[in-house]
C-alpha positions as CSV (number, residue, x, y, z in Angstrom):
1,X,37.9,-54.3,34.3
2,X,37.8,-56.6,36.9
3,X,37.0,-54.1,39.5
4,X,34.0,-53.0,37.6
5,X,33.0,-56.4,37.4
6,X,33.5,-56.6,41.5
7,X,31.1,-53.4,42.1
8,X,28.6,-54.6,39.4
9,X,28.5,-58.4,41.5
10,X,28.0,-56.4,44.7
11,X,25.1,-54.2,43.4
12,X,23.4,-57.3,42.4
13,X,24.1,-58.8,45.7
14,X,22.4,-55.6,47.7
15,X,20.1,-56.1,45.3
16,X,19.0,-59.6,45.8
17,X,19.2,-59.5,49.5
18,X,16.9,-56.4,49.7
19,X,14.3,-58.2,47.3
20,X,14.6,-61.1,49.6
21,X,13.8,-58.9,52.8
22,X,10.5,-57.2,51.5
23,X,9.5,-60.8,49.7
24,X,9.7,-62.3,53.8
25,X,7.9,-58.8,54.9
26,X,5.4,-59.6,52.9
27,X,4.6,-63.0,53.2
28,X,4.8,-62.2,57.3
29,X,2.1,-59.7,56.9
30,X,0.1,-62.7,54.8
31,X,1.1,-64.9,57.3
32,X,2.4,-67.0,54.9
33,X,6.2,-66.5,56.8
34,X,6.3,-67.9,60.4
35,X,9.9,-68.7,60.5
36,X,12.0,-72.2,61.0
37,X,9.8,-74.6,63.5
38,X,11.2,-75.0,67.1
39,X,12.9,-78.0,68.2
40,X,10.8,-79.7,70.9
41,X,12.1,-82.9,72.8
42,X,9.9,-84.9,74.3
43,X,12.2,-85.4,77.4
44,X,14.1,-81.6,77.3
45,X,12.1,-80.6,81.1
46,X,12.9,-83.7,82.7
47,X,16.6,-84.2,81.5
48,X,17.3,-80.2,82.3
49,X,15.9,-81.2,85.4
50,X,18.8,-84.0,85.7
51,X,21.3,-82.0,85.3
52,X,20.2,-78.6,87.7
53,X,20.4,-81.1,90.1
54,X,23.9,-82.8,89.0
55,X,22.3,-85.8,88.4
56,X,24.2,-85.4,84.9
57,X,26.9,-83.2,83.5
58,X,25.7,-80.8,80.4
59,X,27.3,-82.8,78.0
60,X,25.2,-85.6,78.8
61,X,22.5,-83.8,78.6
62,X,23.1,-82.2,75.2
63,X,24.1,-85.6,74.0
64,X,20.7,-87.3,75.5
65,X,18.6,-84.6,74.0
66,X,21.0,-84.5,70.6
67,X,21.3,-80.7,71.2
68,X,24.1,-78.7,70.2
69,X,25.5,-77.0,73.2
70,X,23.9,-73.1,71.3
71,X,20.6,-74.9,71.1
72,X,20.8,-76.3,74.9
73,X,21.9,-73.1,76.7
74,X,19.4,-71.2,74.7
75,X,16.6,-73.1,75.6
76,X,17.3,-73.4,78.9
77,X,17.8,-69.9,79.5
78,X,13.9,-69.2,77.7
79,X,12.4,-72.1,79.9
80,X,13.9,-70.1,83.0
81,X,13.2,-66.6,81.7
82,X,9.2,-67.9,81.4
């Protein structure tokens, strides 16, 4: 019994998530969908600046711009991949 409840809860599962893929296809081709907004400091060029030059250690500059060390290394590597 309770593995027949188990498949039925994973068929609704598969079910829910492939509803909630072609409900964010569509609203992309509406444009209604753009995603989660970036994250822009104010500051983020002239503190990575900072710390290229060792003016400041990463940490620093993670806690300056209240990054998470993902977010940080992530945008540093797109503003050097530009």
């Amino acid at each position: 019994m309770l593995t027949i409840f188990g498949a039925v809860a994973e068929l609704e599962r598969e079910y829910i998530l492939l509803r909630q893929q072609e409900g964010i296809a569509i609203a992309k081709e509406q444009g209604k969908y753009k995603g989660r907004k970036p994250i822009v400091h104010p500051e983020f060029d002239k503190v990575v600046t900072r710390w290229k030059s060792g003016d400041m250690t990463a940490v620093e500059a993670m806690q300056r711009l209240n990054m998470k060390s993902s977010t940080f290394y992530r945008k540093v590597r797109n503003l050097f991949q530009q």
